[in-house]
C-alpha positions, 0 to 999 in steps of 0.5 A: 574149338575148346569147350568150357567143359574142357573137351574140344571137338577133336577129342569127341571125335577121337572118343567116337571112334570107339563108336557108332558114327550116328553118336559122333555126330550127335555129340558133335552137333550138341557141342556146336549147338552149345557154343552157339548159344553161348557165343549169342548170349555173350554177343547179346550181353556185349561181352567177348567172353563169359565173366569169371566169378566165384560161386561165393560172390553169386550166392551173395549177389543172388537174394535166396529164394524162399523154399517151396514148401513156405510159399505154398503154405504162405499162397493157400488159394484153396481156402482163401474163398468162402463162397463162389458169389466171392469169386464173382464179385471180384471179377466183375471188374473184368469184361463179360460176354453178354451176347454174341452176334454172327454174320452168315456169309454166302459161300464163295 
């Protein structure tokens, strides 16, 4: 069973032969796990085979991402609030837990 990368599981085992048999069957069990991931996104996806497509036509297809650094600067929570009453103010608008009732129950 071929690979994407090209190595096949007969040639792993041809290439463990050099070593230990716990490393074979390592390799072995990765390859398999792999192609079983694959084979369930592409039954998922109601495809029979991964689409061929260039690296070109994804990066045009894909947006680009801002980098890193411009959203952090962009998204400064830290000085955002002034105060701590702020912050309360804003989530009052959420439940909160104002008393808590217990039930005891006899021990069975």
């Amino acid at each position: 069973m071929p690979t994407d990368a090209g190595v096949s599981l007969i040639e792993v085992e041809d290439a463990g032969a050099r070593e230990c048999s716990a490393c074979v069957w390592r390799e072995q069990s990765k390859v398999l796990r792999l192609e079983t991931i694959k084979s369930q996104i592409l039954s998922k996806l109601r495809l029979k085979q991964a689409p061929n497509i260039s690296r070109e036509v994804v990066n045009q297809l894909l947006p680009k991402a801002p980098p890193l650094q411009q959203l952090l600067d962009h998204h400064d929570f830290q000085g955002d609030a002034s105060s701590q009453d702020e912050f309360m103010e804003a989530d009052e608008y959420h439940a909160t837990t104002e008393s808590v009732i217990t039930m005891a129950s006899e021990r069975e």
